[in-house]
N, C-alpha and C positions, 0 to 999 in steps of 0.2 A: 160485312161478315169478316173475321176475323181470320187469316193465313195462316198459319203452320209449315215451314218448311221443315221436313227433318233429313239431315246429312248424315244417312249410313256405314258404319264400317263396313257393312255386308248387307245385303237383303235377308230378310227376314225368312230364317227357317223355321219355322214352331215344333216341326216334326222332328226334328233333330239337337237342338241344343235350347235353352232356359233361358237364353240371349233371345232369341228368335221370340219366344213367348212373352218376354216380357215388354220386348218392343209392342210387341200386338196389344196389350194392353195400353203401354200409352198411347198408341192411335185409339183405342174403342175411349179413351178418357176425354179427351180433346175432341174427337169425335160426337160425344154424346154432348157436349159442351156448345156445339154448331161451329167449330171449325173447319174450315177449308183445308184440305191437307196434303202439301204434295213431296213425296219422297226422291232424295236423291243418292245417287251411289255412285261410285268408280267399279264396282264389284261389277261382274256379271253374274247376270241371271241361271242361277241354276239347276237341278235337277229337281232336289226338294224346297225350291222357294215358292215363298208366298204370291201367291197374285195377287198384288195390290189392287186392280180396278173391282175385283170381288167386293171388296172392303169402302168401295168408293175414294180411292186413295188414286192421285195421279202421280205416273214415272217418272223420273229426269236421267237420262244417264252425264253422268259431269265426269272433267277430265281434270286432272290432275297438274298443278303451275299450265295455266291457261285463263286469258283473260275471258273466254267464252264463258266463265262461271260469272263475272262481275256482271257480266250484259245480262244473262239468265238469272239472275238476283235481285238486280235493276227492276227488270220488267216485272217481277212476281211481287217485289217488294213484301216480303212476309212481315206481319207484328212479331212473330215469336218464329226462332231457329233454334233447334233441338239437335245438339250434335250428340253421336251415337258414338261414344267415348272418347277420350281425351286426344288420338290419333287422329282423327277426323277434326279436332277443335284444332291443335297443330297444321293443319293439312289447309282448313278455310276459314278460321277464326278470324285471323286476320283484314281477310278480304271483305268479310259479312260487316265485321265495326268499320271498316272505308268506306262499304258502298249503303249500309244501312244501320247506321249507326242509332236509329234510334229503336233496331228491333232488338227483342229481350232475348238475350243468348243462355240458355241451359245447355248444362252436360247431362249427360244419363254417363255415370260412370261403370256401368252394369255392376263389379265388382271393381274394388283397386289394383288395377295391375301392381301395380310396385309390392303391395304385400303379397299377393301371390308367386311374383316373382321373389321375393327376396324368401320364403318357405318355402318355395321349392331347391333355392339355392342351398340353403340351409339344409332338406333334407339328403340332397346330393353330399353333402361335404360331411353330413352324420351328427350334426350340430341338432341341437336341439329348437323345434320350431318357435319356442319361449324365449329362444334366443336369435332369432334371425336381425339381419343387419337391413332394417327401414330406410336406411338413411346415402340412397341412390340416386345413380343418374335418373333412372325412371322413375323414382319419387318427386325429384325436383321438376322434369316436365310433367307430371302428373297434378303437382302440387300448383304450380303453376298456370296449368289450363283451370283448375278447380278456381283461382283467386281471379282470374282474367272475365272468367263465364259471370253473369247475375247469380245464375243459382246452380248447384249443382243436388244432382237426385244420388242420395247413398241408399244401396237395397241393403245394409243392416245395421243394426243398432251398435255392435262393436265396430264396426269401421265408423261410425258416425262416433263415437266415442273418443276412436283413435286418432283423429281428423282435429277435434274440439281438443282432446287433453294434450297430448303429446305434439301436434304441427300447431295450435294455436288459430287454428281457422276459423274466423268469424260465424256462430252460428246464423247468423241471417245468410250469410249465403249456401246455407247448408240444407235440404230437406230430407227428411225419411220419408222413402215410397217402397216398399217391400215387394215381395210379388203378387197380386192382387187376384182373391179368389171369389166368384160368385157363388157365394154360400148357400143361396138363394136355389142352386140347384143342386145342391148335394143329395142323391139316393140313396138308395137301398142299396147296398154293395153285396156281393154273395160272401158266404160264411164260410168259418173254419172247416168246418167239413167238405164244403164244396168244393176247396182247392187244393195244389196240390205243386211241386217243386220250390225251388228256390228261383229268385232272379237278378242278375246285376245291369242296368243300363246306365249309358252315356255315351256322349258324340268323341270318337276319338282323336278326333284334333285337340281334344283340348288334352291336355297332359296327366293330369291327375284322374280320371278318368283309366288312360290306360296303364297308371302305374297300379290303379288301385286293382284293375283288370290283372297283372300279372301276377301282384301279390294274393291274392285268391288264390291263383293256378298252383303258385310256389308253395305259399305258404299255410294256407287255409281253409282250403276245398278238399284237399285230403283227409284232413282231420276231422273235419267233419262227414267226411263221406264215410270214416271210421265207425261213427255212433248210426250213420242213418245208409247205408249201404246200397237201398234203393233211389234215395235222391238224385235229383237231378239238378241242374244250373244251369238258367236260359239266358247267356248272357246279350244281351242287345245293342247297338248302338251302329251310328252310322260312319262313314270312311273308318272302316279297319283296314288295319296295314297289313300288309303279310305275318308279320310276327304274333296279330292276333289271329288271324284269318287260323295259323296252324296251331293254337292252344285246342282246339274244338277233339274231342275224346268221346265218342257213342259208349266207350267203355268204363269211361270212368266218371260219366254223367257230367260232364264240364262242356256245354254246346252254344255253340259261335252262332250266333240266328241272325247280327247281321241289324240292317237298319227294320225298326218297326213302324209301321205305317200307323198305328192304332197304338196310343199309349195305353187305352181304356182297356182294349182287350186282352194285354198281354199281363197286365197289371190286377186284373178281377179274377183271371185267370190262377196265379203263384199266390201260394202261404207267405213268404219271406223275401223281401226285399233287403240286399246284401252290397254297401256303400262301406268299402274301408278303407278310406280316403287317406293320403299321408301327410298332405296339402293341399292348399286350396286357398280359395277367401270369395268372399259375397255370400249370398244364400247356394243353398243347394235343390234346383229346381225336382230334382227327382225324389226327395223325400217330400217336398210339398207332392207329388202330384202322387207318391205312394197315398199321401194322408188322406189326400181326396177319394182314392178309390178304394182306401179299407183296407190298405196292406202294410202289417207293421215292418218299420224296417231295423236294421242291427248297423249302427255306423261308427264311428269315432270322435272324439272333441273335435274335430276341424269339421266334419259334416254335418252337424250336429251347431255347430257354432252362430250363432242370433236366428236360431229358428224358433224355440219353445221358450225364451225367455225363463221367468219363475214357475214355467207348468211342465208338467209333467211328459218327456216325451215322446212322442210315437211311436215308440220300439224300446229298441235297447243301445247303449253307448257304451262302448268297451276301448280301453285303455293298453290292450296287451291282446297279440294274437289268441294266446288259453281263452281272456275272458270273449274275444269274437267270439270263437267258436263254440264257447260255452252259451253265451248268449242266442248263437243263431240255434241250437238245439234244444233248445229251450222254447222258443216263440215257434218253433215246429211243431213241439209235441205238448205244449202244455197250452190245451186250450183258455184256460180261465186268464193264461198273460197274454196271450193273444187276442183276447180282445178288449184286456184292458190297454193294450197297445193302441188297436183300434179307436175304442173311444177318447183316448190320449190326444192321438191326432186328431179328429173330429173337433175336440176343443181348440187347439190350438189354432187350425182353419177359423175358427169362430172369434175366437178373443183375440187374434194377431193380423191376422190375414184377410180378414173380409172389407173387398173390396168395398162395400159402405161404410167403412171407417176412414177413408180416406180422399175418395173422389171428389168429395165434395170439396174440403178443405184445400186438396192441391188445385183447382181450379180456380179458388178464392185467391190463393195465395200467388198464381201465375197474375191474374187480371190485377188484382194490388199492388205489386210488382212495375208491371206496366203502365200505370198510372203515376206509379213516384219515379219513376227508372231515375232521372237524371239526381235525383236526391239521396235515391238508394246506391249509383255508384256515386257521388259526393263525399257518402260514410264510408266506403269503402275505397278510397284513393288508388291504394297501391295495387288495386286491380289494373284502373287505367293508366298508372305506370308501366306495369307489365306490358301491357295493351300495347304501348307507344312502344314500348323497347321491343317487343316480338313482332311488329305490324312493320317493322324496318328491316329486321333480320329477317323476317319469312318472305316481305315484300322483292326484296334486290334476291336475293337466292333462286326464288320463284323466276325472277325475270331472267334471270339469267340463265336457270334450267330451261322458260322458255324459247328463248332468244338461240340458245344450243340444239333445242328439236328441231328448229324454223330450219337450221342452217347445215342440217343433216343431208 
């Protein structure tokens, strides 16, 4: 039977961020494949993590420049090591090609940091996101774990673009895995009449999330509470900080709810799902899971960006705070766009996203892989250049920050 080690940034939270859910897919992928699969992290365990033994999934907790990871690698000896972004492949990359060189190393890069980084920089400085500066430090270690790994997984079609045209990255070491939906159980969702406010979710660690959270407060929840006076906004999400914890207003329909346990319920619940995102990059986990449960949502080109491809999309996408607001008042009161919103997304779950469009082929494409590996990095050289040039520099650094604990 075939091992699976994966080296997490974090333990998997599903209930909190689109990271978390999308890891749980590639275990249920590998999983359903008859892998063995044991997870490891530096992270602790915490409040809303996953229980891996639920899942059949065994712990590791590892330690950071420590040779107890090479002993613990030794003895597992995985075929295939899956690191959970490009930090993690920096962090053990190294040590995995020493001690098991002949297992297939992939990145799951969730999203590109370096592009997300460099649009948020961009929108800090008032620069235009069209014009953001690619060309970073976090690009080149970015770029760099991606040519070092066999394969790396891009979740969207423009970063798989921008990867191929612009950095020149070989497509074989490149695959599209999107976020992966079991279409197969998609319901009945309740209808426009049935529901009622507006809602905005996301995990507030992560940044754009809560700029898009204050830009609402500032800018656009007002305006809209102009035309619809009774509305409401249930805004969601987990670790708020004080500054959003004190946005929340019983008076002015703008309310802080804080982490939700149940994305289903909160989501079949609200008309209008509300993402005005200023940056960003990868997919956006919360318009996928509005689409799943029937809620159209109002977002921006950056939210909005390699979801719906050439189709039509599940809501509405505005360019300027008037057309937000124009838009969200619209998909409230005008039944007939609201559920062509709805059936918008339905398609798009179906023709993009469905997890049978893909499992099979990424599994194919892992085991293929692993059978030519020494041929397939052959083609690819300047991977194992990298390989040898970072396996030296992360090696003696490593020893040295160990060698520094020992003698604390």
């Amino acid at each position: 039977m075939q091992h699976l080690l994966i080296i997490g940034h974090t333990i998997p939270e599903p209930t909190t961020t689109a990271a978390g859910t999308r890891m749980l897919q590639l275990i249920s992928l590998f999983k359903e494949a008859g892998y063995t699969i044991t997870f490891g992290s530096t992270a602790a365990i915490g409040e809303y993590s996953q229980n891996l033994d639920i899942l059949g999934v065994s712990w590791q907790p590892l330690e950071l420049n420590s040779d107890s990871f090479n002993q613990f690698i030794e003895e597992l000896n995985p075929s295939v090591v899956l690191f959970d972004r490009y930090i993690t492949e920096e962090q053990f990359g190294w040590r995995v090609a020493e001690v098991c060189p002949s297992a297939l190393r992939i990145l799951d890069t969730e999203d590109l940091h370096f592009l997300r980084k460099a649009r948020q920089e961009a929108f800090k400085k008032s620069i235009s996101i069209s014009n953001s500066n690619l060309y970073t430090e976090t690009a080149k270690r970015e770029l760099a774990s991606i040519l070092r790994c066999d394969l790396s997984l891009i979740i969207s079609e423009v970063e798989l673009t921008l990867l191929k045209d612009n950095f020149k990255i070989p497509e074989a070491l490149l695959y599209y895995l999107p976020f992966l939906v079991d279409t197969t159980t998609l319901s009945k969702t309740p209808s426009f009449d049935e529901r009622k406010d507006f809602m905005c979710i996301g995990n507030f660690l992560h940044a754009p999330n809560e700029d898009a959270v204050l830009h609402l407060k500032q800018d656009i929840w007002p305006k809209i509470r102009q035309h619809l006076p009774g509305a409401r906004l249930h805004v969601f999400g987990g670790y708020a900080k004080q500054k959003i914890k004190q946005l929340h207003n019983e008076a002015d329909g703008f309310l802080i709810k804080g982490w939700a346990p149940s994305v289903e319920d909160v989501m079949e619940n609200t008309k209008v799902n509300l993402a005005p995102l200023r940056y960003g990059a990868g997919l956006k986990g919360k318009l996928l899971d509005a689409m799943h449960y029937g809620l159209p949502s109002v977002t921006t080109p950056i939210g909005a960006e390699g979801m719906h491809g050439s189709l039509p999309f599940g809501g509405l996408i505005a360019t300027s705070i008037y057309d937000f607001v124009k838009a969200s008042v619209t998909l409230y009161t005008n039944k007939a766009a609201w559920e062509t919103a709805k059936l918008n997304g339905q398609q798009i779950l179906q023709d993009r996203f469905s997890k049978q469009l893909f499992s099979e082929d990424f599994i194919n494409r892992v085991q293929q892989l692993s059978e030519t590996l020494q041929e397939h990095r052959n083609s690819h050289f300047i991977g194992q250049v990298l390989q040898h040039s970072t396996l030296q520099s992360h090696k003696y650094l490593s020893k040295w920050i160990e060698a520094k604990n020992k003698n604390k």
